[in-house]
C-alpha positions as a printed NumPy array, in Angstrom:
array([[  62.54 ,   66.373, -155.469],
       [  60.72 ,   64.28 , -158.272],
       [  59.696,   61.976, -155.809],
       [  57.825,   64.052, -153.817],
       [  56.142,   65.953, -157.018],
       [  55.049,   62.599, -158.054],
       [  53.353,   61.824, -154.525],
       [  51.426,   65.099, -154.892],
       [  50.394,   64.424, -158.097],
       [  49.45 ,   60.939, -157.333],
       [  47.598,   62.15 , -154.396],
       [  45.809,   64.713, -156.486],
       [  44.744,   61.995, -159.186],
       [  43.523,   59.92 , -156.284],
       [  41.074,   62.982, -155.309],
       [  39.665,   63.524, -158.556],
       [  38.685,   59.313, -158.915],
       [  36.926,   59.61 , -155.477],
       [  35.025,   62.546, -156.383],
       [  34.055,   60.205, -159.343],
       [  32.625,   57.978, -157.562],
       [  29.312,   59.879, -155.615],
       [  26.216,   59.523, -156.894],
       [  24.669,   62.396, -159.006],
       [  21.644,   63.738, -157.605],
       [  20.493,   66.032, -160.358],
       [  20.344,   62.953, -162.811],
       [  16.859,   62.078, -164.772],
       [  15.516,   59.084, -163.37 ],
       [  15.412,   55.843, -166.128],
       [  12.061,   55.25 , -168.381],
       [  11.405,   52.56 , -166.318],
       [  10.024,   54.38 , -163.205],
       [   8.514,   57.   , -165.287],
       [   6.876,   54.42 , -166.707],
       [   5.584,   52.927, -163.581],
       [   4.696,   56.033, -161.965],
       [   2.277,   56.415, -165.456],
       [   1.018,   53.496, -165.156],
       [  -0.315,   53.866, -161.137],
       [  -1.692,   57.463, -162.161],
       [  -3.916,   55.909, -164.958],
       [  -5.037,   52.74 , -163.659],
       [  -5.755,   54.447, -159.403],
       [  -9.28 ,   55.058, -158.473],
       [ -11.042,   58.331, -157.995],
       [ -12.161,   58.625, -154.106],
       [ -16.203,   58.81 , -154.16 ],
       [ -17.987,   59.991, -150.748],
       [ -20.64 ,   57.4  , -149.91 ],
       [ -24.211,   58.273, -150.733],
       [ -26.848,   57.545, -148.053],
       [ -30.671,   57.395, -148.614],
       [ -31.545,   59.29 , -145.595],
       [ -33.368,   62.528, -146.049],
       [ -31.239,   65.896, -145.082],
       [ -32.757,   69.101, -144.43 ],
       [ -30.542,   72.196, -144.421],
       [ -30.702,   75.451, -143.242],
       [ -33.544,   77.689, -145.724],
       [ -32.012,   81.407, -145.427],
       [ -35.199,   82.907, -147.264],
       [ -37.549,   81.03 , -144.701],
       [ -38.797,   84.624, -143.245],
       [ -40.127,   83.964, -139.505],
       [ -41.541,   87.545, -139.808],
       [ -44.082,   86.282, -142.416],
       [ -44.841,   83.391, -140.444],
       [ -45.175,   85.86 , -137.48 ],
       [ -48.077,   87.885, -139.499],
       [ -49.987,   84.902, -141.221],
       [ -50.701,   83.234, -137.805],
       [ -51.766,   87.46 , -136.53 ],
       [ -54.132,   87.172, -139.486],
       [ -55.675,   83.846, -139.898],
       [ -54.758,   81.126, -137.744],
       [ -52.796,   78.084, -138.883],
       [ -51.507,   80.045, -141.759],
       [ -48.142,   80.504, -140.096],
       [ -48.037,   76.925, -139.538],
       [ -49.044,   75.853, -143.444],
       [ -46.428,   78.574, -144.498],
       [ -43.622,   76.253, -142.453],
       [ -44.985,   73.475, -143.572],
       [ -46.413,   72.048, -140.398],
       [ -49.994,   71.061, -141.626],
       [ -50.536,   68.439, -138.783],
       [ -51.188,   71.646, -136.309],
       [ -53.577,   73.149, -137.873],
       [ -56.695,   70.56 , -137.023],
       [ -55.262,   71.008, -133.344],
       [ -55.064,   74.684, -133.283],
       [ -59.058,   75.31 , -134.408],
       [ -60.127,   71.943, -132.535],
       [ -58.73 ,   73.934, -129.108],
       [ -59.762,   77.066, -130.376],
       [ -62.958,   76.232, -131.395],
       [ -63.608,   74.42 , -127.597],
       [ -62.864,   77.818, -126.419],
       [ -65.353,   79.286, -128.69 ],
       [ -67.985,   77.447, -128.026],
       [ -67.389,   78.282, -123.972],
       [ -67.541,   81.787, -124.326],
       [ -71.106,   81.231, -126.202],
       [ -72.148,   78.218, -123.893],
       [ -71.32 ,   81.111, -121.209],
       [ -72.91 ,   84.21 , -122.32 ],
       [ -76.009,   82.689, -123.11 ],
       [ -76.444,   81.526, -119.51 ],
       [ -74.945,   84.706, -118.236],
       [ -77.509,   87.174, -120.418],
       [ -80.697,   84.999, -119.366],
       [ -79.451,   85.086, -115.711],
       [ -78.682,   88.295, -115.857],
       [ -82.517,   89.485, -117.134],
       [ -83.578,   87.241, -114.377],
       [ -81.365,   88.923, -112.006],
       [ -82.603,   92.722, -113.113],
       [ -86.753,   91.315, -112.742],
       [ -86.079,   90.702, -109.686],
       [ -84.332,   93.598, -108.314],
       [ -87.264,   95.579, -110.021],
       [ -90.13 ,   93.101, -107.909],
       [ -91.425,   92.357, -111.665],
       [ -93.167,   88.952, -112.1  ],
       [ -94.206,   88.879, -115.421],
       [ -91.447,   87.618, -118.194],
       [ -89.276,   85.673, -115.887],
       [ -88.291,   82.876, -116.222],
       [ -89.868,   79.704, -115.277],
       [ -86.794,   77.626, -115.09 ],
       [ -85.41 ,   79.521, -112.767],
       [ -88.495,   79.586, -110.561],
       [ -87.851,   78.573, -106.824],
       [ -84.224,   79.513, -107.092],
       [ -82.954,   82.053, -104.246],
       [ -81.944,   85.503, -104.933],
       [ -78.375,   84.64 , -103.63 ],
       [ -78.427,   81.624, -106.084],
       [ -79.246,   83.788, -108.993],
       [ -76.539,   86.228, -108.022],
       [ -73.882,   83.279, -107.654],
       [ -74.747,   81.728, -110.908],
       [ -74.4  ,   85.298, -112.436],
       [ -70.693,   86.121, -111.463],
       [ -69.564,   82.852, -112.078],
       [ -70.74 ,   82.777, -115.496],
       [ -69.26 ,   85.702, -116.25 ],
       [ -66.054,   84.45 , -114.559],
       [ -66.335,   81.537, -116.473],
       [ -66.974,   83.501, -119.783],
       [ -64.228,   85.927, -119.267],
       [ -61.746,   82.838, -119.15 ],
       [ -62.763,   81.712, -122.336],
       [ -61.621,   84.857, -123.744],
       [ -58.783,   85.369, -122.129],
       [ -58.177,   81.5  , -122.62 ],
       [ -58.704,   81.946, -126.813],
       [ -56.965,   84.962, -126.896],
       [ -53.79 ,   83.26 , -124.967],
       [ -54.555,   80.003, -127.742],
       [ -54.728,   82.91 , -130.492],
       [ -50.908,   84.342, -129.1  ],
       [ -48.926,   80.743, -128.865],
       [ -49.975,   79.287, -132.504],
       [ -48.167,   82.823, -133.332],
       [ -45.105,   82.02 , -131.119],
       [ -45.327,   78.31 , -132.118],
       [ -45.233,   79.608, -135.987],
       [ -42.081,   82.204, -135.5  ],
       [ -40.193,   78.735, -133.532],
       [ -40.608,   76.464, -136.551],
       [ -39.557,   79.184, -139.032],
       [ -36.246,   80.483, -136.892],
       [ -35.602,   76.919, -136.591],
       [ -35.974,   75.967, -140.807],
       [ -33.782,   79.528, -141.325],
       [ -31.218,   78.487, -139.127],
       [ -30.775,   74.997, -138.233],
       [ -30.204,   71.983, -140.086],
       [ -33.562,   70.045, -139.472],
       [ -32.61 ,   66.264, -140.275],
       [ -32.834,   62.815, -138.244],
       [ -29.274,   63.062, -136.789],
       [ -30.185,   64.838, -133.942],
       [ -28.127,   65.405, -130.8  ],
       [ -31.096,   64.792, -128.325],
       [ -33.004,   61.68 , -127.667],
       [ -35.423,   60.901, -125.108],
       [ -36.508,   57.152, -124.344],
       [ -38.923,   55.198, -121.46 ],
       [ -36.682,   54.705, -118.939],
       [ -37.311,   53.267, -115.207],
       [ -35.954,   54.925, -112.148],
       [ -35.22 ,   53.308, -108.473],
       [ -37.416,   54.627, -105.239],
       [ -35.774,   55.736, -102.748],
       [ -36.25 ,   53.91 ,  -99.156],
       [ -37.723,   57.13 ,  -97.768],
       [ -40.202,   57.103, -100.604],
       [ -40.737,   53.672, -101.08 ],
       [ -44.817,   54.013, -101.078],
       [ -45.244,   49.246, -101.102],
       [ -46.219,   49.573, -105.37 ],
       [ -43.179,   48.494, -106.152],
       [ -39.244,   49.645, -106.099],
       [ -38.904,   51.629, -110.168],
       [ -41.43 ,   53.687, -111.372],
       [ -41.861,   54.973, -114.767],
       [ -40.064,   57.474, -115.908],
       [ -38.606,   59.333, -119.167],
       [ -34.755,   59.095, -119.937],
       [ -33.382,   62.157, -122.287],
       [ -29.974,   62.28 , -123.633],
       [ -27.886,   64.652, -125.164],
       [ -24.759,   63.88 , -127.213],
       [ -22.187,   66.413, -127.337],
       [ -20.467,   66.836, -130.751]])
């Protein structure tokens, strides 16, 4: 009986020592690696991104393509100085004023033909005139219509001119609202060459010139 209530006890004692013996978990860890840990928060580097020179343009929410729009209706080129596009302006009155000066180059020849024209129909001889003396009635008549024609072109032509400056102006401006306008663009276009084929092969040579565009996918 005693011996076997000392084996329980011992075995019980025995328990209690190997409990002992696992590490502990919860325990603070020693000054040491505090220490260290300090140490690597004070003396690490802050992460800075890395500044480029190149110019970025971002998106300009109050850039109104509706004013642009009405400028360019008004005076034209003002939508374009409003987005800041002053290189189109010299090429918007140079074109416009070619057009200009067609529609006068026109109707001056078209009103003096046209009082030659209305002399004649009438058999009048006095206050023609003398430039036009020896040309056929059929001439006259030709020259007339395709004056006009030539005339009513113009207009049409400056109004048309007058109408794409205004479309050109709203582009830029929905383009500065909302796009980012900067030099990393996804679209660039090179000289390229490009092989004939046999069919077309026309003895000037086997490439001709041609215009390579390529778009990069992000």
């Amino acid at each position: 009986m005693y011996k076997c209530l000392l084996l329980v006890c011992f075995i019980i004692g025995f328990s209690f020592i190997a409990r002992a013996q696992n590490p502990d978990t919860i325990a603070v860890k020693s000054k040491t690696d505090s220490l260290n840990r300090a140490k690597d928060s004070v003396t690490s580097k802050r992460y800075y991104p890395k500044i480029t020179k190149e110019k970025t343009y971002h998106p300009d929410t109050l850039h109104s393509p509706h004013k642009a729009v009405m400028r360019s209706l008004m005076i034209p080129g003002w939508g374009q100085v409003y987005n800041h596009r002053w290189w189109k302006v010299p090429i918007i009155y140079v074109g416009m004023g070619l057009l200009v000066d067609g529609i006068i180059f026109n109707q001056n020849y078209y009103s003096s033909i046209l009082t030659e024209a209305k002399l004649r129909e009438k058999g009048i001889t006095e206050g023609r005139n003398p430039n036009y003396v020896g040309i056929s009635d059929s001439d006259i008549y030709s020259a007339l219509d395709s004056y006009r024609r030539d005339r009513d072109l113009c207009i049409l032509g400056l109004v048309g001119a007058w109408g794409i400056q205004m479309i050109d102006a709203y582009i830029d401006a929905k383009f500065i609202r909302s796009y980012t306008m900067d030099n990393n663009l996804s679209i660039k276009i090179s000289p390229s060459v490009m092989g004939q084929s046999l069919y077309a092969f026309n003895g000037v040579g086997s490439v001709i010139p041609a215009i390579k565009i390529t778009f990069t996918v992000r």
